[in-house]
N, C-alpha and C positions, 0 to 999 in steps of 0.2 A: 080413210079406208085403204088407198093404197097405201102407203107409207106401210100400214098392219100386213099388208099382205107380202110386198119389199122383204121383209123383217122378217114373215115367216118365210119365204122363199131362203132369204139366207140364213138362215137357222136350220132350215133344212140341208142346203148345201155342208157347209159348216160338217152336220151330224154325219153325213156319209163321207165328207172328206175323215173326219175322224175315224169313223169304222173303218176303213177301206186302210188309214195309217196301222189300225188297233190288227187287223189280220194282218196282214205286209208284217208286221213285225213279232206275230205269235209264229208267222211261217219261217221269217228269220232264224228267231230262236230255237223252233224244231230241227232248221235245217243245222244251224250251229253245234247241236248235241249230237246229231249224227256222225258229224263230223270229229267234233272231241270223241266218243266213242268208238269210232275207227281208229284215231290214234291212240285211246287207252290200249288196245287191243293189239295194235303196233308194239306199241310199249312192253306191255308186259308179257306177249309169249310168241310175237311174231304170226300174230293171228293162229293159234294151234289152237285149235279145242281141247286136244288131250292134255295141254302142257300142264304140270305138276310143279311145285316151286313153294320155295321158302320153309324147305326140308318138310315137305308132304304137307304143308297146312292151307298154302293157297292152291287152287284147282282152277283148271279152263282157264277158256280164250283172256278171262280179265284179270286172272287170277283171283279168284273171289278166295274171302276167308269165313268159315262158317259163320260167325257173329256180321260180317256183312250181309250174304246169305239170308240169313234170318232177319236179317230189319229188313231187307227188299221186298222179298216174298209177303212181309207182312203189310209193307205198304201196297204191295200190287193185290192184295186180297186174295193172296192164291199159298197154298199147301206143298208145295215142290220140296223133293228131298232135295239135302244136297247134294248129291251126285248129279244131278240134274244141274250144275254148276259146269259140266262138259257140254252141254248140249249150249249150242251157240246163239239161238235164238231166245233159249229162255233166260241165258243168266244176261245178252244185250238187253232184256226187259227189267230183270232185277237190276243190274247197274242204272239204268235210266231212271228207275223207282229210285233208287237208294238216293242217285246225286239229286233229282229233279225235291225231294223231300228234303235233305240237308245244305242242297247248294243253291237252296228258294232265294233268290235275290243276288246271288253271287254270278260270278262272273265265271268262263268256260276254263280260267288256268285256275281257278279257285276252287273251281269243280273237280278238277283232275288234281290238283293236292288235297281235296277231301276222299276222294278215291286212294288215292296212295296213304292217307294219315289217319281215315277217320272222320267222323265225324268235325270235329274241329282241326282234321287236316292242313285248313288251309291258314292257318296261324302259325305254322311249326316251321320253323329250320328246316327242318330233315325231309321236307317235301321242295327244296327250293329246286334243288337238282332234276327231281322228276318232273316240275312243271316248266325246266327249260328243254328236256324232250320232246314233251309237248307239244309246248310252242312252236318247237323246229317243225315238226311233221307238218303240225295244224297250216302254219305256215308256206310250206311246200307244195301242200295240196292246194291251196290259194292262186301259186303262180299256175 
């Protein structure tokens, strides 16, 4: 009988060590997108809500492109025009939509070249450069 009860005592421990690991590291990774998201934001307009780029197609602080825009919105379950692409807090919630939906399992430079590329972003050449931007900032803010 003791032995049974030993067993459940550490099966119990055990379960809470695990939870306790399972939060600690959902908090990590929140706090890590916050982070990539400040330096998207770095990156492509110097934190400007108004900025305008890539001859009038991308808008706002992430420069979003309509077709980004539209999947975000549609994974965060919400109706936003896109001119609402200037407003800083709604399109930081469509970018967090759009990477946290296409960069499920990936990694925060992989996120940030799905953000510059695409959905499959983070495969491409042509995102190598922008995710060593990145990096640098992500970095910076570390020290």
């Amino acid at each position: 009988m003791l032995a049974q009860k030993e067993l459940f005592f550490f099966t119990f421990l055990f379960c809470v060590f695990e939870l306790s690991v399972s939060v600690q590291a959902q908090k990590n990774k929140c706090d890590n997108i916050e982070r990539l998201l400040d330096a998207i934001a770095a990156v492509e307009s110097c934190n400007k809500a108004e900025a305008i780029g890539d001859k009038g197609l991308a808008i706002g602080t992430y420069q979003i492109h309509r077709d980004y825009w539209e999947d975000g919105t549609r994974f965060l379950g919400v109706s936003w025009d896109y001119q609402k692409a200037f407003d800083r807090e709604k399109s930081r919630k469509v970018v967090k939509a759009y990477l946290l939906y296409y960069g499920k399992d990936k990694d925060l430079i992989e996120m940030a070249r799905i953000h510059n590329g695409g959905p499959k972003g983070y495969m491409k050449k042509s995102t190598l450069s922008y995710a060593r931007k990145i990096k640098r900032i992500i970095h910076q803010k570390q020290q």
